[in-house]
Structures are given as C-alpha cells and as structure tokens.
C-alpha positions in Angstrom: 20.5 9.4 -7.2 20.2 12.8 -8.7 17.5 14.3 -5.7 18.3 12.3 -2.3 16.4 12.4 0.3 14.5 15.9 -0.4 13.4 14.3 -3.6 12.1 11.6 -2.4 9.9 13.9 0.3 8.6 16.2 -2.2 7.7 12.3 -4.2 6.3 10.6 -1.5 4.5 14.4 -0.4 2.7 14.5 -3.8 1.6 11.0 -4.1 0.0 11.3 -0.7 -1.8 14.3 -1.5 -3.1 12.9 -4.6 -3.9 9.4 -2.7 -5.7 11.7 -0.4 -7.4 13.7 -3.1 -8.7 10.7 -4.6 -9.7 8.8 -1.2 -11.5 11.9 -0.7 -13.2 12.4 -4.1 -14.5 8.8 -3.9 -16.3 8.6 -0.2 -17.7 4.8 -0.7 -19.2 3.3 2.7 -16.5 0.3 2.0 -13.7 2.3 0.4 -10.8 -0.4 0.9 -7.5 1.4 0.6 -5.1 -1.6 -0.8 -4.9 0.4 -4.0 -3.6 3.7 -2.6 -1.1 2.3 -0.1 0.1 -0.2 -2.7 0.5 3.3 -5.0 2.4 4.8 -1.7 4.7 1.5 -1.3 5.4 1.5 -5.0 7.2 5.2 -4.8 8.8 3.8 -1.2 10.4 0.7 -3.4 11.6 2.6 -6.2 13.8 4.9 -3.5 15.1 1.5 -1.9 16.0 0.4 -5.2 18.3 2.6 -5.7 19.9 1.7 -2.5 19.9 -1.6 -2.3 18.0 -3.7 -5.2 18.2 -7.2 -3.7 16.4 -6.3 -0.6 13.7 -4.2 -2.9 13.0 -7.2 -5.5 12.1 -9.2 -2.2 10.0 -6.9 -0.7 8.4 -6.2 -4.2 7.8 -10.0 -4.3 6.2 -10.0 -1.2 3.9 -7.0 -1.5 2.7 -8.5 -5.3 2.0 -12.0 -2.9 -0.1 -10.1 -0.4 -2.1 -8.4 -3.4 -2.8 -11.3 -5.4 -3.8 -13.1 -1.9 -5.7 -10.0 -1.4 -9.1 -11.7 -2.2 -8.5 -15.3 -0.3 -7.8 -13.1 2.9 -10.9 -11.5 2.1 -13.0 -14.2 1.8 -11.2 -15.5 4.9 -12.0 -13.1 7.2 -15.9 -12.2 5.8 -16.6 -16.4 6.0 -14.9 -17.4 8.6 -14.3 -15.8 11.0 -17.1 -14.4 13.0 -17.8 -10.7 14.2 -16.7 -10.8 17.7 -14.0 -12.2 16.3 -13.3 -9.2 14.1 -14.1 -6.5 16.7 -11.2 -4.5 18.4 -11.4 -4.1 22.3 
C-alpha cells in the first residue's frame, strides 16, 4: 500500500538477485530450485495480499500442498516412472 507497483519491482528485483547469487554460489550437479522459487512466490503473495487476501490464502494453501507433496512427487517420478518416460522430445 505505501510503494505500488515500483515497490514491488525493486522487491521482487532484489530477491531474484539474491536467489541468483545463491543458486550461483552453490553449483551442486542436482541443485533442485523448489526453495528459491518458493522464496520468489512468497514476495509475489504478500503483493496479492494486499489486493485481494482470499484469493492469496488459497493460493498460499496450495503452494504449502505442493511443498509438503514435494517428496511423494519425487519419489514418484525417480520410481516409477521410467527414463524415456522422463525425457523431453
């Protein structure tokens, strides 16, 4: 309410660089990003919260959901299903 929009660019502007910084600093072969764009999702639900909270609680839900699924799906799709499967065309 007090910055708008440009507020919420220079917000979203420094928590990518940072995610970016720290994406870089850690270089794993697997580095699995879930943490950072949860981090980038956060800052994006706290500026639809102050437009409309209903439709932010829900989607908060949701992304909470999808992380605590997070290792399930994992499983999932390492067990299961098999490489070709996997593969892009």
């Amino acid at each position: 309410m007090l910055g708008g929009p440009l507020l919420l660019a220079v917000v979203l502007g420094a928590v990518a660089v940072l995610v970016a910084i720290e994406a870089r600093r850690i270089q794993d072969a697997d580095p699995g990003v879930t943490t950072e764009v949860a981090l980038v999702l956060t800052v994006l639900l706290g500026a639809l919260a102050v437009r409309d909270p209903a439709v932010a609680a829900g989607v908060g839900v949701t992304l909470a959901i999808l992380l605590a699924a997070r290792t399930p799906m994992h499983r999932f799709v390492s067990s299961v299903l098999s490489a070709g499967e996997c593969a892009t065309p």
